[in-house]
Every structure is written in C-alpha cells, then in structure tokens.
C-alpha positions in Angstrom: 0.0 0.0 0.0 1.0 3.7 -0.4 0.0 4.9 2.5 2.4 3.8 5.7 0.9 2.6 9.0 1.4 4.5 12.0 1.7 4.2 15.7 -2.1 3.7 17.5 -2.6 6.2 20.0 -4.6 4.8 23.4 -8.2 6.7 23.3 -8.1 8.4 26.9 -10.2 10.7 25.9 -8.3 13.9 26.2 -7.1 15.6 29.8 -9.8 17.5 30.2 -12.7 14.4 30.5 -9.7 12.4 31.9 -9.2 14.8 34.8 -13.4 15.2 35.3 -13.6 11.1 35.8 -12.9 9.9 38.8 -13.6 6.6 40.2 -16.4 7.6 43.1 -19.5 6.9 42.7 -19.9 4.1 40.0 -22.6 1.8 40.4 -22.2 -1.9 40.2 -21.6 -1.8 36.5 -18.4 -0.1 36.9 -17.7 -0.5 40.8 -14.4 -1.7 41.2 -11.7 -2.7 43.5 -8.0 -0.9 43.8 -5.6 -2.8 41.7 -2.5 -3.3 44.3 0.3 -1.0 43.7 -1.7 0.7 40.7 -4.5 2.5 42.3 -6.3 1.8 39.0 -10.2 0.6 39.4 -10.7 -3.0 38.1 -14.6 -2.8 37.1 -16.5 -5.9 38.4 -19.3 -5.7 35.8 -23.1 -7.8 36.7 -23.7 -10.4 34.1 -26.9 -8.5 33.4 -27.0 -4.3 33.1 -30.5 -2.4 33.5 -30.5 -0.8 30.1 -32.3 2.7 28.8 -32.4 3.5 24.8 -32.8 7.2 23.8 -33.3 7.3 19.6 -34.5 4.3 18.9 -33.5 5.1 15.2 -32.0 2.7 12.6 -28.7 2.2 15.3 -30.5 2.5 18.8 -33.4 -0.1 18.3 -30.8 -2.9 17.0 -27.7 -2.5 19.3 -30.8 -2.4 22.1 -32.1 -5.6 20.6 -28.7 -7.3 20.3 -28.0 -6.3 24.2 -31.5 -7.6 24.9 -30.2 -10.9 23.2 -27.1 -11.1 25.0 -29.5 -10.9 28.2 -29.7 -7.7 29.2 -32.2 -5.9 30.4 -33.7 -3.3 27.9 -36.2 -1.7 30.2 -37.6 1.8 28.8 -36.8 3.4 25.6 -37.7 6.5 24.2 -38.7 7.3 20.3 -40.7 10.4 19.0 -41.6 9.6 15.7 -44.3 6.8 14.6 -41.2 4.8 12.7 -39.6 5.1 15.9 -42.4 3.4 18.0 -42.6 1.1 15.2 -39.2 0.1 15.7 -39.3 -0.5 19.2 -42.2 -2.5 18.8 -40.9 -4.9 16.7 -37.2 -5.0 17.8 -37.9 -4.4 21.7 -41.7 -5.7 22.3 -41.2 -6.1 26.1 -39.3 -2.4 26.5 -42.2 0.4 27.7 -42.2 3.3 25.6 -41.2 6.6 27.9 -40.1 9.9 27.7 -36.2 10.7 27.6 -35.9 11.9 30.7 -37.5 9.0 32.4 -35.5 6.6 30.0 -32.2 8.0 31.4 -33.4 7.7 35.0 -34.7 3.8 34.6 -31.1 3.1 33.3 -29.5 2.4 36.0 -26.4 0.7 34.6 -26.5 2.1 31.3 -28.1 4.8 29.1 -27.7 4.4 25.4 -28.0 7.4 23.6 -28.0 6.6 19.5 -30.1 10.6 18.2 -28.4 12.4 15.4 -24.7 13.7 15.7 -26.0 17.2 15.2 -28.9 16.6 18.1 -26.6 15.0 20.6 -25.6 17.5 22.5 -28.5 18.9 22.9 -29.9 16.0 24.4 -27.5 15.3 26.5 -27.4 19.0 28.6 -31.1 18.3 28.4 -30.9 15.2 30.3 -28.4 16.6 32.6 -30.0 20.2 33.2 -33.4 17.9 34.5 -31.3 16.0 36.7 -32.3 12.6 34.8 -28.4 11.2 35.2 -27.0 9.9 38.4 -23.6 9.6 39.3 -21.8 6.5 38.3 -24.1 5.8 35.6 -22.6 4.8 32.5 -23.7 7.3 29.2 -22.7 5.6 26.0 -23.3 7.6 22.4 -23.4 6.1 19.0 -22.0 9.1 17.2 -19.0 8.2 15.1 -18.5 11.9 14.9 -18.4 12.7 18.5 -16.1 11.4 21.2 -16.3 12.4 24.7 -16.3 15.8 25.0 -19.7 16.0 23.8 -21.1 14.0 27.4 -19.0 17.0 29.7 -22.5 17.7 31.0 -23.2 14.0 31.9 -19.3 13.7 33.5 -20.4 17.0 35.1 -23.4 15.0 36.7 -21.4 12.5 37.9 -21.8 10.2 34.8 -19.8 7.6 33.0 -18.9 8.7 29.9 -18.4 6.4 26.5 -18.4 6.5 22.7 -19.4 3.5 21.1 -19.8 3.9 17.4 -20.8 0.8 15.2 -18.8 0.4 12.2 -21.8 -0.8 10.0 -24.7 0.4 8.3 -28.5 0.2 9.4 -31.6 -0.5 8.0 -33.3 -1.0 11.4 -34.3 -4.1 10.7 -34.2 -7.6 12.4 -31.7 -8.5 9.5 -29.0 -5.8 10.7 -28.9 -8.2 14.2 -26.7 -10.8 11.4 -24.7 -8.2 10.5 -23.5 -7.3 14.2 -21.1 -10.6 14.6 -17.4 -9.5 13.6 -17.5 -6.1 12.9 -15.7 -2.9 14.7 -16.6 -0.5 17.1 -15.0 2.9 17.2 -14.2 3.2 21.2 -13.7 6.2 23.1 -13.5 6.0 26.8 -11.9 6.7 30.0 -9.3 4.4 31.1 -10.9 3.1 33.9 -14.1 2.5 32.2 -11.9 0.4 28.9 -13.0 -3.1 31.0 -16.6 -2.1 31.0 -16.2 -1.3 26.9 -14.3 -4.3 26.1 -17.1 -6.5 27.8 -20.0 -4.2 26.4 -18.7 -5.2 22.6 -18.1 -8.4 23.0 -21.9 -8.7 24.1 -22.7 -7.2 21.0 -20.4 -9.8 18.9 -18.1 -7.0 18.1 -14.4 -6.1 18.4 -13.1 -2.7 19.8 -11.3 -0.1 17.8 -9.4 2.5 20.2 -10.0 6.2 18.8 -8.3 9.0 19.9 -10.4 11.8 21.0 -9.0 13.8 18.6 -9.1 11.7 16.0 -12.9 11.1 15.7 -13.6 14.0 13.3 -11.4 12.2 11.2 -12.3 8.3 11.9 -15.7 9.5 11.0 -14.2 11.2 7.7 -13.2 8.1 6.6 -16.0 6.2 7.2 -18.1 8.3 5.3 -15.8 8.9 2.8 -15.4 5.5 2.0 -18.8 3.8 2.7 -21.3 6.8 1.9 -19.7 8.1 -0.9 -19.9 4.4 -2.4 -23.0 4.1 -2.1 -23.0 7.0 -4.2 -20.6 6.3 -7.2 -22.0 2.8 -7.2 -25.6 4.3 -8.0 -23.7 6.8 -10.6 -22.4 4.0 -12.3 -25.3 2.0 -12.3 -27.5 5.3 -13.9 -24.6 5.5 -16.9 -25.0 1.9 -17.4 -28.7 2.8 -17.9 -27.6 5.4 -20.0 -25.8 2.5 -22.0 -28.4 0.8 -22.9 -27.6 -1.9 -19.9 -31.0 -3.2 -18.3 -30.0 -4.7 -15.3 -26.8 -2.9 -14.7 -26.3 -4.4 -10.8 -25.7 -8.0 -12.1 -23.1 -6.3 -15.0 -21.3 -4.1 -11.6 -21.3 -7.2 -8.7 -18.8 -9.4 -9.6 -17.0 -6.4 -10.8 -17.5 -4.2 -7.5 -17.0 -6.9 -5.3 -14.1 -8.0 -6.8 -12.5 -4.4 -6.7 -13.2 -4.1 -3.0 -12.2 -7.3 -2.5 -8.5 -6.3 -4.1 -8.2 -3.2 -2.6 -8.8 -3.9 1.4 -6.1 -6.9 0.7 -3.8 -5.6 -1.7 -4.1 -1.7 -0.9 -3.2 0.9 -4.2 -1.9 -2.3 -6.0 -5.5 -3.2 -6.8 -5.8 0.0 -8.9 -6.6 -1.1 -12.2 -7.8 0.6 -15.8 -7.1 3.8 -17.4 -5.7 6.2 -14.9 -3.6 3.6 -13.9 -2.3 2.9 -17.0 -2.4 6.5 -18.0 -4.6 6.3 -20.8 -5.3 10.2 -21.4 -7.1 9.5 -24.9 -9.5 6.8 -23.0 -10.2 9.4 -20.0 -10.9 12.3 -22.4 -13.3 10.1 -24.7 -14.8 9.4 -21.1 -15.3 12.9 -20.4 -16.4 13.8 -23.9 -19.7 11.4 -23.3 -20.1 12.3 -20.1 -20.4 15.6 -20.7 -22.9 15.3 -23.4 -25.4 12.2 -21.0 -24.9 12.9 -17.7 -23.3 16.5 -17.1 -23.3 16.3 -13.9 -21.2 13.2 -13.4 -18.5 15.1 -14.3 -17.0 16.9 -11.9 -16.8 13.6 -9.3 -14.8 11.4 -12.3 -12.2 14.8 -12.5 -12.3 14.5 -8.7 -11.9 10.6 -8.9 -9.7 10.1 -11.5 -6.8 13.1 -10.1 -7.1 11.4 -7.2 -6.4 7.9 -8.3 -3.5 9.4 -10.6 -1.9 10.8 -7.5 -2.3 7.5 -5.7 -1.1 5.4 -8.4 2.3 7.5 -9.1 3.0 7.4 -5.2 2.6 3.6 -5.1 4.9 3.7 -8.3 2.2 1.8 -10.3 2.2 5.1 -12.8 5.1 6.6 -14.0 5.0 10.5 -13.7 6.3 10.8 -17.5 2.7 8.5 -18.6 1.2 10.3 -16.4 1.9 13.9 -18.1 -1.0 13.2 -20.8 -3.5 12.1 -18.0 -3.0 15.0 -15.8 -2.6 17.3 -18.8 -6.2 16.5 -20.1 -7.7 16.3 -16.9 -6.4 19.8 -16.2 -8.1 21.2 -19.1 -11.3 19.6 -18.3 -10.9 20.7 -14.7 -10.4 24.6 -16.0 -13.6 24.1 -18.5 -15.7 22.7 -15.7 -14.8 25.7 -13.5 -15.3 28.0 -16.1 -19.0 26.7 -17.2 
C-alpha cells in the first residue's frame, strides 16, 4: 500500500474528561476494587445491566435488541416519531415506551444514547440540566462523529462517559442483528471505564477499535468517505449503465465491484486497475467527452476521482510521472472548463 501505517494512539479521551472522571460513585456496573500497587479501578461488571435507549433510530433499536439478546435488560426506551415506536415494537416488544428523561433515569447501569450527531448534544445537557443522570451511571453515544467531549455535561453530573460507534450500516431491521457478529466498534472512553467497553462489545459480537479523541472527526471522515460516498458512485455508475443501454446494470457491476473491493482492502493501491492507472489520457478524455454530453453532472466527481487515483497510483509507483503527463494534462483542461461553465 502507499500509505504507511502509523503508531495507535490509546483513546483516553483527552485531559480535560480524563481529569473530570474519577472513580467515586460508580454503580455496580463499573464499581471496582484498587488494583494493588496501581490505584487503577478493576470494574467488576453484573452479568446482566439495566438498560435505557434514547433514539430508537435505525442504530438504537438494533444494538438495544442485540443487548437484549445477550441478556440484558432493555427496560424503557424513548422514540418520537411513529417509525420510531414502530421500531421498538418490533425489535424491543417487552421495552415500555417513555419519555427521555425517564428513560435515562430507569437506566440504572446504562443509558444508550443513539439521536443524530447534530442533536446530541443537545440531548445530553437536556438530560443533565433535568437531573435525569446519576452519578456512576454509564452514558454511551453512537455518534461516530463525536467522542467524549460532547457528554461534559453527563461527566459533570457525575456520569460515566463512552463512545461507542458501530462500524456498520443500518436498515433497522431484524436482519441488521446478522450483521452485528465481527465487525468494529470505534471506542472512546476513559481508562478506567476500557474493562466495561471491552465487555460491552463483546456482548454485542463486536471487536473494539481504540480512537483518539482527537481523532474522531477524522475516523468518521473516513468512514463516510469510503462507505457513503460508495453508495454513491455505485448508483452513478449503475445510472450510466442505464444510460448504455444496460437493463439490469447491478448484475453487469457485482462481480465487478466486489471483486474491486475485494482487491483493494487486501492488496491496498496495487488493486488499482484501468485507465488512470495505466495512463490512458485518450481513453479518459473520450470518457469525459460522453459524459459531458449524457450525464453533465457526473463530471466533476470522475475529475475528482480520477486526479485522485493518478496521485495514488504514481506514489505507489504503479504510474510513472512521464505516462502520467497526458493524463494530468487532459484532466487539467477539463478541470479549467468545468470551472469555467
């Protein structure tokens, strides 16, 4: 691959939330004993936490489900809209529907807060200006955005604080429960609260992935980068196809797409295949010629796309800058016209 590894940075969750979380007052979820010599808690976690589910969205009503399967107890969640309620009736029929405020205060052990990254912290001063968290209880988010920061006003209550961000997509469905097994979790947390994390995944049939504070913006980045903006060029190309003639253009792109992802999480930049890589400037510009006339505004992502896979391929020496001067050369121009339209 191009791109180098580097050194994995512990997710502490920055000084500031660090400093704010002490040990006192956890509640047998997190109560622990003094490690000798270390002074470090060592959580003692019940095999069964009392559970509350604020946003019972796509992500809230499943990873409540799946802790409901690993026998937990799911015991109020709160949902606004009808699809909502819907949700929780199908995936948590024996959870009563409440208000958020007397969601957070029924979860003892846990409160599972899953709302939109933009509405989180919003919800969360709520919950703490109305006195609905106690001290020691353990507030977990599903933002992939958002690490810890965003729960200050829960630490400030006396809370536990956690980011727990699945590394799938949702459909909030009972299929997305056969999905859980295997994948990651983006984990931010305090150290003393990593046992009670570790644990809290495996439930789920996950595997923990330690983010930085700091680093969330740009976990998240790449996440959406690479899984939203698929589902994106993959329904691009599927509309050109159309545009071909192609009637059924998801049977012509699956082996072809899976195949390519397939190559490229194993074999990094060395999967890059086609024209950029080969620098084909004459291919690219009849490309750009037809798109510009069917499907105008497909243009500026290929430019976008196909620079960028230029760069990537002369870096990981699969393109040589001299067949690479054409490439760049036409895409140039189209980038100036494109600009100038």
């Amino acid at each position: 691959m191009s791109a180098s590894a580097r050194p994995r940075t512990a997710a502490s969750g920055g000084s500031a939330t660090a400093a704010a979380d002490g040990s006192a007052g956890l509640p047998a979820a997190v109560r622990g004993r003094e490690t000798a010599g270390q002074g470090q808690p060592h959580p003692v976690i019940p095999r069964r936490l009392t559970i509350g589910v604020i946003g019972a969205g796509r992500v809230g009503g499943v990873l409540g489900a799946a802790l409901g399967r690993a026998g937990h107890r799911v015991v109020a969640a709160a949902g606004v809209s009808t699809a909502a309620r819907d949700r929780i009736d199908r995936l948590l029929p024996d959870t009563a529907v409440r208000p958020a405020d007397e969601v957070a205060r029924a979860a003892t052990d846990l409160l599972l807060v899953a709302v939109p990254d933009d509405s989180l912290a919003g919800v969360v001063a709520g919950l703490a200006r109305t006195g609905a968290l106690r001290p020691g209880q353990v507030v977990a988010h599903t933002s992939g955005a958002h690490g810890l920061d965003v729960l200050a006003p829960a630490v400030r209550a006396g809370a536990r604080p956690l980011a727990l961000h699945p590394a799938m997509t949702f459909t909030g469905t009972a299929e997305d429960l056969h999905r859980l097994p295997g994948i990651s979790y983006g984990v931010t947390a305090p150290e003393s609260l990593r046992p009670f994390a570790v644990r809290l995944v495996a439930d789920l049939g996950g595997v923990p992935e330690w983010v930085a504070e700091g680093d969330r913006p740009l976990y998240h980045a790449a996440l959406a980068h690479g899984a939203n903006h698929l589902v994106t060029l993959v329904n691009e190309a599927a509309d050109l196809l159309r545009d071909a003639g192609v009637d059924q253009p998801e049977k012509l792109l699956g082996p072809l797409l899976r195949a390519a992802l397939d190559n490229a999480l194993r074999l990094g930049d060395a999967a890059l295949t086609g024209p950029v890589s080969r620098g084909d400037a004459g291919t690219i510009a009849r490309h750009l010629d037809r798109l510009a006339q069917t499907a105008p505004d497909s243009v500026p992502g290929y430019l976008a796309l196909a620079r960028r896979a230029a760069d990537r391929a002369i870096a990981a020496g699969r393109l040589r800058p001299v067949d690479a001067e054409s490439l760049l050369g036409v895409l140039a121009d189209r980038d100036r016209k494109v600009a100038a339209a």
